[in-house]
N, C-alpha and C positions, 0 to 999 in steps of 0.2 A: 581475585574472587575468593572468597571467607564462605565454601557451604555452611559453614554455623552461623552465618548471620545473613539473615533472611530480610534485612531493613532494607537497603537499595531495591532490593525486588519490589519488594509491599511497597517503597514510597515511588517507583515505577508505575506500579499498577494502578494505583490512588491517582495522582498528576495524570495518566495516561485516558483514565476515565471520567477525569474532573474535565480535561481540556476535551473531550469528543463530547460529553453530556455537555458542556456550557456552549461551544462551538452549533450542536446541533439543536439546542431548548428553542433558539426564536426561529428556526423551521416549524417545529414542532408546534410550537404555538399560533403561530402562523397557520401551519395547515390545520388546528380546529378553529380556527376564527377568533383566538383570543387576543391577538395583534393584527396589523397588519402591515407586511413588509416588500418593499421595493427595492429589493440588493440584487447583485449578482450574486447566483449561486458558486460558479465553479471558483473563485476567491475565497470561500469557504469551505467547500472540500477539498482544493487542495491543502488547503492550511489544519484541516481537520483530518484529511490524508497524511498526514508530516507529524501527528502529534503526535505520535509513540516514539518517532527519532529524536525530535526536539527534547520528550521529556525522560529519552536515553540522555542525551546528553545532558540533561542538567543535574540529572542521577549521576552521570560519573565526574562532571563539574565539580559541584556542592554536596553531595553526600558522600560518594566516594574517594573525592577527592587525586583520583587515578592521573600522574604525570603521563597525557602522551595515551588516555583510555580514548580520547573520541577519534584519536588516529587511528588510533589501533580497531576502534569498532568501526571506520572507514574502511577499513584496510580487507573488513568481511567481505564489503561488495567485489572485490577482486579475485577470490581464493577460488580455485576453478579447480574443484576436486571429481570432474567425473568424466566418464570417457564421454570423445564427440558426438558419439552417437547419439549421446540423450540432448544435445544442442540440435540435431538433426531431429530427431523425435518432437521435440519441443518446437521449432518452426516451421514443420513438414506441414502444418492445417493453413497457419498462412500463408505458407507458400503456394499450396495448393489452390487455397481461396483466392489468390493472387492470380492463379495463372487461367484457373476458369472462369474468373472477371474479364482477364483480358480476352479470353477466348471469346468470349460471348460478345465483348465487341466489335474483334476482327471478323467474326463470322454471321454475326444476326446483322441482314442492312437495317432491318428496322430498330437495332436497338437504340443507337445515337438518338434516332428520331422520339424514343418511347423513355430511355433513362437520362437523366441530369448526370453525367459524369461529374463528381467534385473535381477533379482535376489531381494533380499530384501535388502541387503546395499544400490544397486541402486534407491531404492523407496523409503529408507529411507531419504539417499541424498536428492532428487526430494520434499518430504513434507522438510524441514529443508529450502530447497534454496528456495522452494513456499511461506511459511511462511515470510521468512525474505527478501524476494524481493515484496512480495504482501501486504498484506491489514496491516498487522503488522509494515510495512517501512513506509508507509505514515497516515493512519487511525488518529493514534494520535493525528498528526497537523492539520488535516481535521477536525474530528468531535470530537476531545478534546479539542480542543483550539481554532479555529475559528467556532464551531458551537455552542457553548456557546455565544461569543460576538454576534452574528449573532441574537442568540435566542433574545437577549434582545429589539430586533428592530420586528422582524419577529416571527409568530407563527411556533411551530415545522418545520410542512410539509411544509412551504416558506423557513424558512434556510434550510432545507436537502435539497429541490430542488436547491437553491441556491448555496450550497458546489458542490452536484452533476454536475451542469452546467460547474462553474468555475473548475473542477478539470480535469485537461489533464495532461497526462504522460509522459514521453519522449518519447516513444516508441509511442505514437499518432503523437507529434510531426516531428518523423522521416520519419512518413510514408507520411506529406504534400508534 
C-alpha cells in the first residue's frame, strides 16, 4: 500500500458506487413506476451486498496488481484482536432474545396456539442469509481494503467516519 497514491482507492470507490447505483437503478425505477419488474429481490441484494468485496478484489487484481493481496484481504476476516468479552457483549441480545423466546413458549400454554413458530431450520436459514447478505457481503471492502488506505491520510476515528458516511446500500438507494 503507496499512501501517495490515492488511485486504487478512488477506482475502489468509483466500481463500488457504479455496481450498488446500477445494481439498485431497476428497483428504483420500479418503485416510481417507470418499469416494471418481476425478479427476486434478495439475488440482488445479496450480489449488491458483495459489491464493495468483489470490487476490492478486482482493485487489488488489476490495478494493484498485489501477488497474494485478495489472500491477504481474506486473511482480515480471521484476525481476532479483542478480548472475549466484546464477543460476549456483541452476542449477549441474542442470546438473550433467544432465551426469552424460548421462554415464552415453555411457559405461555397459549402461545403455541397464538404464534407460528418458524422452526429452527427456518432460523437457521434467516442467521446464514443475515450473514451472507449483511456485514460479511460488504465489511471486507469497506474496512479491509479502503479503511487501511484512508488510515494513512486520516486518523482512526476520521476514516471509520469517513467509510461510515460514503457507504449506502442499495436498499438505501431504493428507497430515494
Amino acid at each position: 500500500m503507496n499512501p501517495s497514491n490515492d488511485k486504487p482507492l478512488i477506482i475502489f470507490f468509483i466500481l463500488s458506487f457504479a455496481a450498488i447505483s446500477l445494481l439498485a437503478l431497476p428497483g428504483i425505477l420500479d418503485n416510481y413506476g417507470v418499469i416494471e419488474l418481476n425478479i427476486p429481490l434478495l439475488p440482488v441484494i445479496i450480489i449488491g451486498s458483495w459489491s464493495p468485496n468483489l470490487m476490492a478484489f478486482l482493485v487489488i487484481a488489476f490495478v494493484i496488481k498485489q501477488k497474494g493481496g485478495i489472500k491477504a484481504l481474506f486473511r482480515r476476516w480471521t484476525m481476532w484482536r479483542v478480548s472475549p468479552r466484546w464477543y460476549i457483549a456483541a452476542f449477549s441480545p441474542i442470546a438473550v432474545s433467544l432465551l426469552a423466546a424460548l421462554l415464552y413458549f415453555l411457559f405461555d400454554p397459549q402461545a403455541v396456539a397464538t404464534t407460528n413458530f418458524p422452526g429452527i431450520p427456518f432460523l437457521m436459514g434467516f442467521l446464514v442469509i443475515s450473514l451472507v447478505t449483511g456485514a460479511m457481503g460488504e465489511e471486507l471492502g469497506w474496512r479491509g481494503f479502503a479503511l487501511p488506505w484512508l488510515q494513512t491520510r486520516f486518523n482512526a476515528l476520521g476514516a471509520s467516519h469517513l467509510i461510515k458516511s460514503l457507504n449506502i446500500q442499495p436498499l438505501d438507494l431504493q428507497l430515494l
